[in-house]
Backbone as CSV, one residue per row, in Angstrom:
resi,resn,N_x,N_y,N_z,CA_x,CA_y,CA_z,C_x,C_y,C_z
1,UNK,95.620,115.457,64.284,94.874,116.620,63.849,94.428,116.401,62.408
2,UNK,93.456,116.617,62.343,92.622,116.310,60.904,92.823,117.603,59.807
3,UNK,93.216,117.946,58.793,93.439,118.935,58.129,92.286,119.393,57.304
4,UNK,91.575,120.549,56.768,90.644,120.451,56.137,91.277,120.967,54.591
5,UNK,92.586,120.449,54.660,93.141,120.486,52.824,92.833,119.621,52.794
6,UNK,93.075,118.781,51.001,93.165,117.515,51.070,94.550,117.207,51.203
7,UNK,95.003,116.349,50.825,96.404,115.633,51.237,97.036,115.977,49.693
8,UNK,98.503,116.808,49.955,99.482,117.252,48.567,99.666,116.088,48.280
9,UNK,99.778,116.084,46.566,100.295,114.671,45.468,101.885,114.624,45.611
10,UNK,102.757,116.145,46.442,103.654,115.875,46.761,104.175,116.506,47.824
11,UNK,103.987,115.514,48.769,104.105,115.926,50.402,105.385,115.180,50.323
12,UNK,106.049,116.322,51.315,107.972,116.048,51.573,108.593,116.447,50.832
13,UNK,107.883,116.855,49.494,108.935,117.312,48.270,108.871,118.918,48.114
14,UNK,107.896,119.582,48.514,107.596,120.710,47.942,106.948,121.652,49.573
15,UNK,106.684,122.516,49.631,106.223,123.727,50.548,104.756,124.292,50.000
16,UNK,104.844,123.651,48.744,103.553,124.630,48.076,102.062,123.206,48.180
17,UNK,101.072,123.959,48.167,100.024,123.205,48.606,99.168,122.548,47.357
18,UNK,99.273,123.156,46.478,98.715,122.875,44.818,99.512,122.611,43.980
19,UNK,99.384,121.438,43.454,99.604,120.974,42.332,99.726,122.238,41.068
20,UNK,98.466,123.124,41.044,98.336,124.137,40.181,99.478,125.080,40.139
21,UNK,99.886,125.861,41.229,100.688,126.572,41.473,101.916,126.211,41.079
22,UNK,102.253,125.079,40.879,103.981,124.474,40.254,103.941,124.284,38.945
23,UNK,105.218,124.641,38.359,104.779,124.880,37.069,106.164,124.262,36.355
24,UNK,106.144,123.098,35.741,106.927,121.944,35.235,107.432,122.111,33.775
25,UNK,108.500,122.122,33.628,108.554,122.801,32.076,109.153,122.019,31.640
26,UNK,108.943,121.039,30.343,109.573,119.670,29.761,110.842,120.812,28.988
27,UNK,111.692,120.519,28.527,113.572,120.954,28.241,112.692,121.463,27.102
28,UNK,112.169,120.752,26.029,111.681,120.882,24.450,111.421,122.242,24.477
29,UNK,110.116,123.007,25.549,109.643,124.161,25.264,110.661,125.132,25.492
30,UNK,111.568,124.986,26.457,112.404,126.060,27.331,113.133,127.098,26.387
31,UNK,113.588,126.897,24.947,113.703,127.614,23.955,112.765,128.648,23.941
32,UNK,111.607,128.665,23.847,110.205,129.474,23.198,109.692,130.418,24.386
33,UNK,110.520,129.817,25.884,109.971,130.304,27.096,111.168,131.638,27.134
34,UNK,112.382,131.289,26.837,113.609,132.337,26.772,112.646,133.460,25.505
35,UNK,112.263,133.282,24.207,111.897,133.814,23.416,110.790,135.015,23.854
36,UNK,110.027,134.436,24.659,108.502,135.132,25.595,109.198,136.218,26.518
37,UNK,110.512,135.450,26.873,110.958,137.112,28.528,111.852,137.970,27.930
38,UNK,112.359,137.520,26.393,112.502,138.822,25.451,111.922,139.452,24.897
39,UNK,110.879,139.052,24.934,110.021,139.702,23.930,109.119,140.742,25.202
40,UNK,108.848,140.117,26.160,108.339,140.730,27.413,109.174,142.225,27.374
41,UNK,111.006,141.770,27.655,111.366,143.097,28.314,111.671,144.140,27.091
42,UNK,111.360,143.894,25.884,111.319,144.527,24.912,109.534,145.546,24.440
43,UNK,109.103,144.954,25.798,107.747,145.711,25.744,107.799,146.602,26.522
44,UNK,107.304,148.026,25.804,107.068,149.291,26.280,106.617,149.854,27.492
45,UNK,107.275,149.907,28.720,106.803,150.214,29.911,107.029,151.933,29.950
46,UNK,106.225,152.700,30.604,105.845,153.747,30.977,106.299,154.069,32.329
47,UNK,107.472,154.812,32.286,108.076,154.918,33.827,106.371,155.525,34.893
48,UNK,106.544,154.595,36.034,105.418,154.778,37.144,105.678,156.468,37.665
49,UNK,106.385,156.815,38.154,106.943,157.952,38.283,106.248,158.971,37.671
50,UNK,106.408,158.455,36.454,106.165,159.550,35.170,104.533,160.026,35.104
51,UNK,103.919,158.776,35.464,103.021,158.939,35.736,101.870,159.267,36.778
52,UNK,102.389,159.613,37.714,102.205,160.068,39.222,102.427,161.463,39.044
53,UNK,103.353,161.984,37.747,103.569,163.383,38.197,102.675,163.869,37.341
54,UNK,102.078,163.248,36.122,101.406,164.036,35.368,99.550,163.834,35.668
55,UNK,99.301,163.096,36.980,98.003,163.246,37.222,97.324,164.776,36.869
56,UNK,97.974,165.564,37.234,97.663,166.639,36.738,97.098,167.656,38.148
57,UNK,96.302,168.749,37.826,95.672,169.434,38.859,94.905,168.354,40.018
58,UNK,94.510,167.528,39.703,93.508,166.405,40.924,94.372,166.136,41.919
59,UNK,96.003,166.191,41.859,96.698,165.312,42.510,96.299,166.598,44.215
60,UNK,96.531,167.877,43.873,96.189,168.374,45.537,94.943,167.780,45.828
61,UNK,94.151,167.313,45.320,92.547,167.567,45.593,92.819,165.516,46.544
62,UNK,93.295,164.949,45.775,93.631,163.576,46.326,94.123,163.856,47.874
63,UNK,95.696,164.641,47.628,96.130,164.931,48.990,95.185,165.240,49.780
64,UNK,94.600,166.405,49.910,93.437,166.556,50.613,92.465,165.772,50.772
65,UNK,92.034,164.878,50.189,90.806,163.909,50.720,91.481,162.453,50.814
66,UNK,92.769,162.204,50.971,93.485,161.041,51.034,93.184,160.058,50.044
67,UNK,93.133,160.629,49.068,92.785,159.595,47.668,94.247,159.181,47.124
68,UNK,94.281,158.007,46.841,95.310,157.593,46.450,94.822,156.595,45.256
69,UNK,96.112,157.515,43.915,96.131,156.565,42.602,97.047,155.482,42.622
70,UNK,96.970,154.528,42.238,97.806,153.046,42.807,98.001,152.981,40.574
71,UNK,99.012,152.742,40.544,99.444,152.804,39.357,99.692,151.042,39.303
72,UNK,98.898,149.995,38.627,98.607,148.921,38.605,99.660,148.207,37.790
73,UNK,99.627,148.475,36.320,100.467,147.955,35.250,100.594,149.472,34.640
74,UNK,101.460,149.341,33.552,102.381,150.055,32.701,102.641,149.711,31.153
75,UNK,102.492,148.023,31.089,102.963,147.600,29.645,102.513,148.399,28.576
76,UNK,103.350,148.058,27.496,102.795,148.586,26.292,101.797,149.794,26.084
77,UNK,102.205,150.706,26.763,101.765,151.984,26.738,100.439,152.093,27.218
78,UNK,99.808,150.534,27.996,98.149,150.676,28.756,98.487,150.936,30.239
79,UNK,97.461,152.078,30.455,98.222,152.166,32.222,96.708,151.414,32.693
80,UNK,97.251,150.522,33.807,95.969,150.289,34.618,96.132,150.681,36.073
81,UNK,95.123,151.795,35.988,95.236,152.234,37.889,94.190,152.058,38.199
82,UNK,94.156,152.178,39.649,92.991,152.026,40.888,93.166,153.403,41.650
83,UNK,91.950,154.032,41.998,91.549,155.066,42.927,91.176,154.711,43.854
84,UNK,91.782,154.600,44.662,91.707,154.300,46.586,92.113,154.895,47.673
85,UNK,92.037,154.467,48.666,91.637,155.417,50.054,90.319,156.106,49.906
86,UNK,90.244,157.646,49.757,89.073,158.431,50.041,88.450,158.254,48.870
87,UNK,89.196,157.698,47.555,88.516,157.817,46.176,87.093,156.491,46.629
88,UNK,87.560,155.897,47.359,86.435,154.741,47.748,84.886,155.035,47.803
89,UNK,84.304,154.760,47.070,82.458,155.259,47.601,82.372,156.728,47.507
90,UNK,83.711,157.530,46.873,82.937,159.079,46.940,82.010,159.237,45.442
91,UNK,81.347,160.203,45.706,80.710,161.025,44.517,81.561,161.326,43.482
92,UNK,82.510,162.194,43.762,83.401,162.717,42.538,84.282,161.956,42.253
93,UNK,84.314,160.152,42.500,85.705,159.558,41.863,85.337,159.781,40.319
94,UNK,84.150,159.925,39.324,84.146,159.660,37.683,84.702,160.929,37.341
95,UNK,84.594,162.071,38.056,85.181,163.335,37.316,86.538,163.606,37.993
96,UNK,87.437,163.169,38.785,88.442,163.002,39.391,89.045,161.804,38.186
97,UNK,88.920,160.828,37.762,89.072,159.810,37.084,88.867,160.298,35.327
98,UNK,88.515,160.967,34.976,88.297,162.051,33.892,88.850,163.001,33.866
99,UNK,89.451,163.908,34.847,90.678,164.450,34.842,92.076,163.512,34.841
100,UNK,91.981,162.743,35.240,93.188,162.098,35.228,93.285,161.245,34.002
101,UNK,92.194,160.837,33.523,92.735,160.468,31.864,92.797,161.692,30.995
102,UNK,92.343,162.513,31.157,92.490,163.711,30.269,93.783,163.876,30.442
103,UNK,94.897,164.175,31.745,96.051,164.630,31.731,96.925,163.470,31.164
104,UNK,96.414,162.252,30.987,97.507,160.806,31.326,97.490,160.793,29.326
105,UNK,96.196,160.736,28.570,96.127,160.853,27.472,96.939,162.024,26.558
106,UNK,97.261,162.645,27.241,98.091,163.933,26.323,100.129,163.708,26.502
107,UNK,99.968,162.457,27.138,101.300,161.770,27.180,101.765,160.894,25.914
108,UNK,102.993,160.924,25.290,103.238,160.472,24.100,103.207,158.495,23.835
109,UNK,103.834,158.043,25.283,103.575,157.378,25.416,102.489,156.435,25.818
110,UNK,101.537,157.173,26.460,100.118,156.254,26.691,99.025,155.734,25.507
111,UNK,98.761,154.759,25.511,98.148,154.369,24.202,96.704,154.650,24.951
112,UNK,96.193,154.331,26.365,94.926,153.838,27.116,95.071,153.777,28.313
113,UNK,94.225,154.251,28.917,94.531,154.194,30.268,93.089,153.707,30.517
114,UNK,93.298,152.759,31.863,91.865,151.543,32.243,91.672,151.935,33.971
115,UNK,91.068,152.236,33.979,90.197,152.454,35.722,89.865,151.001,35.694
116,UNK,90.748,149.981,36.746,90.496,148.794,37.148,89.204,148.703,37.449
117,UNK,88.494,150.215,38.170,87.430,149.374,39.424,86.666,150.294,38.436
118,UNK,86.136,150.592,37.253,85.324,150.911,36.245,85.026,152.237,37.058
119,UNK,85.783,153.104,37.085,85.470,154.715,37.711,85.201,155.832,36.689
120,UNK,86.000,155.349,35.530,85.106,156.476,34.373,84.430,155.819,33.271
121,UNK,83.284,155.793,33.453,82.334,155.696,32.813,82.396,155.874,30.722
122,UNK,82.099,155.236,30.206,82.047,155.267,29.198,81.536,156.576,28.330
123,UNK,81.008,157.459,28.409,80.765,158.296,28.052,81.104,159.928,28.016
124,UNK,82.035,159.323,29.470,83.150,160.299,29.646,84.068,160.114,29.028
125,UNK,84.569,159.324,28.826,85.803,158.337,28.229,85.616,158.949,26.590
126,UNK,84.412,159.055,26.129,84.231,158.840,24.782,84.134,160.949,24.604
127,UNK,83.401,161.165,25.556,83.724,162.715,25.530,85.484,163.427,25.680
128,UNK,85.932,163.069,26.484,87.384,163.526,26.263,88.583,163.074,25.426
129,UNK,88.003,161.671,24.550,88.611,161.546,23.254,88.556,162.242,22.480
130,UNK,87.235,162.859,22.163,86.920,163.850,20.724,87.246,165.591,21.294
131,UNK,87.485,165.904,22.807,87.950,166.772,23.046,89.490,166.841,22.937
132,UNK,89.755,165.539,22.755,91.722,165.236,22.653,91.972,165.401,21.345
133,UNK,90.714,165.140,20.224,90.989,165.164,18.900,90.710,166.443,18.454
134,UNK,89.802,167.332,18.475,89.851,168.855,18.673,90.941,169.404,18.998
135,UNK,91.733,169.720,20.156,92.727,170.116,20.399,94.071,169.568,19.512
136,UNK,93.889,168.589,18.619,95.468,167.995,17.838,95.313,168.958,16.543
């Protein structure tokens, strides 16, 4: 049987198909690599939870049209979510997505919150900042 991979640089040794995917670490660096997953878990995560509850008023409006917020990352106080299921191709995902940074921004911990699939628009974004700065 003819394969249409090419042939692994290490067949018999490994399960994985790319060279790329394995990742070889000479002893020298392994110091600086311990240094990186402290410094990692010493970075500011935003319980997911926490943030599911404070979507705010949108969250019935989701239930009802089966929209689902997928809470992506957390680090350092940037949340990155996705609006999916019914949020897909509707009309109202930018003002659904504008409520939900409006509620996510009045959290102590959020520095930014990022719509992966670019759902609020820049100008919304820039309108409910200076409405966040009014209200302080």
């Amino acid at each position: 049987m003819i394969s249409a991979f090419p042939p692994c640089p290490n067949a018999g040794r490994s399960t994985r198909r790319s060279r790329r995917t394995t990742l070889v670490i000479h002893p020298r660096y392994r110091v600086g690599l311990k240094a990186l997953r402290l410094l990692h878990l010493n970075m500011a995560e935003v319980d997911r939870q926490l943030i599911l509850e404070n979507v705010g008023p949108v969250q019935a409006v989701l239930d009802a049209h089966d929209g689902v917020v997928n809470v992506i990352d957390t680090t350092d106080g940037i949340i990155m979510i996705g609006l999916e299921g019914g949020c897909t191709g509707c009309s109202s995902t930018p003002m659904t997505a504008m409520q939900i940074y409006y509620s996510l921004m009045k959290l102590e911990q959020v520095n930014d919150v990022v719509f992966v699939n670019g759902e609020l628009p820049a100008y919304m974004r820039a309108f409910i900042d200076d409405k966040l700065k009014s209200e302080a």
